[in-house]
C-alpha positions in Angstrom: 13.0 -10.2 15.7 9.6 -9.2 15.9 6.6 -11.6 14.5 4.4 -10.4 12.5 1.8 -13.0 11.6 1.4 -16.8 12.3 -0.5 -19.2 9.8 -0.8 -22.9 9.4 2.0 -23.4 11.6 4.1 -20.8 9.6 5.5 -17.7 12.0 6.8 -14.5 9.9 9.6 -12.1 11.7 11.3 -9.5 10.3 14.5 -7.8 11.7 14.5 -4.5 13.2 17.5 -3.0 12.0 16.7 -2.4 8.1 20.3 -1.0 6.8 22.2 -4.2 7.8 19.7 -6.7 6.2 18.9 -5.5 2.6 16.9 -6.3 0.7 13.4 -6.0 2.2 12.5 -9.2 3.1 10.2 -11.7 5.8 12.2 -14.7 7.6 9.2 -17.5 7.3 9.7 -20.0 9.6 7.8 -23.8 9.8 9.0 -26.4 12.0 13.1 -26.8 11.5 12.9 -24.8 8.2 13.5 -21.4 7.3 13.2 -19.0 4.5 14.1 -15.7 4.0 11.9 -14.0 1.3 12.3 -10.7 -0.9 9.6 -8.7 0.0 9.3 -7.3 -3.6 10.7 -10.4 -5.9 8.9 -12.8 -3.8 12.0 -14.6 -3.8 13.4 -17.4 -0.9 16.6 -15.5 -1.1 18.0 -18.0 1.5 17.1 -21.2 3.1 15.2 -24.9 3.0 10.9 -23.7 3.0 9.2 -26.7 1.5 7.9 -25.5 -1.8 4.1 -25.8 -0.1 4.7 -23.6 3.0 7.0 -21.5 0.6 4.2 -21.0 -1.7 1.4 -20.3 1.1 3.8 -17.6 2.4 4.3 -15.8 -1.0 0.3 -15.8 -1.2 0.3 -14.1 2.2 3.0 -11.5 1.2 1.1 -10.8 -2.0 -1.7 -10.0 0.0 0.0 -7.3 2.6 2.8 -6.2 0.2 2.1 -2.3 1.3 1.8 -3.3 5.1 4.8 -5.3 5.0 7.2 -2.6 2.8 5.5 -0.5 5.3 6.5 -2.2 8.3 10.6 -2.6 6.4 10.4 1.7 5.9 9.0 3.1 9.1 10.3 0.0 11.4 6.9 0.4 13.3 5.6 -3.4 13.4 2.3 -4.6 13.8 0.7 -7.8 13.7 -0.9 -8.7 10.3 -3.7 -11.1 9.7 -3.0 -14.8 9.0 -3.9 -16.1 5.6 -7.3 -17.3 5.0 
């Protein structure tokens, strides 16, 4: 699973294979916690993210919403900048 950006001790992956892991979404991952986020309801569709690393991450997503539904569409990943 590729990542995709780091921040504040946060690293975001998301899977390669886009047909077997719908909906879009980011896995967020902070220490022994992990979330899996909808990339378009901004969701924590599953897992334990504190609610202030859960919150920084949605920020982030907000921010690179077209990169990341990009990245989910044409499965050609980059690496995205960290939030500020």
């Amino acid at each position: 699973m590729p990542v995709i950006a780091r921040f504040y001790g946060i690293i975001i992956k998301m899977y390669f294979r886009q047909r077997e892991h719908n909906p879009p979404h980011i896995h967020a991952i902070y220490g022994e916690y992990i979330g899996v986020i909808d990339l378009q309801t901004l969701e924590m569709i599953e897992g334990d993210l504190p609610t202030k690393a859960l919150s920084m991450v949605c920020e982030w997503m907000k921010e690179h919403k077209t990169d990341l539904l990009e990245i989910w569409n044409t499965q050609n990943f980059k690496l995205l900048p960290p939030l500020e």
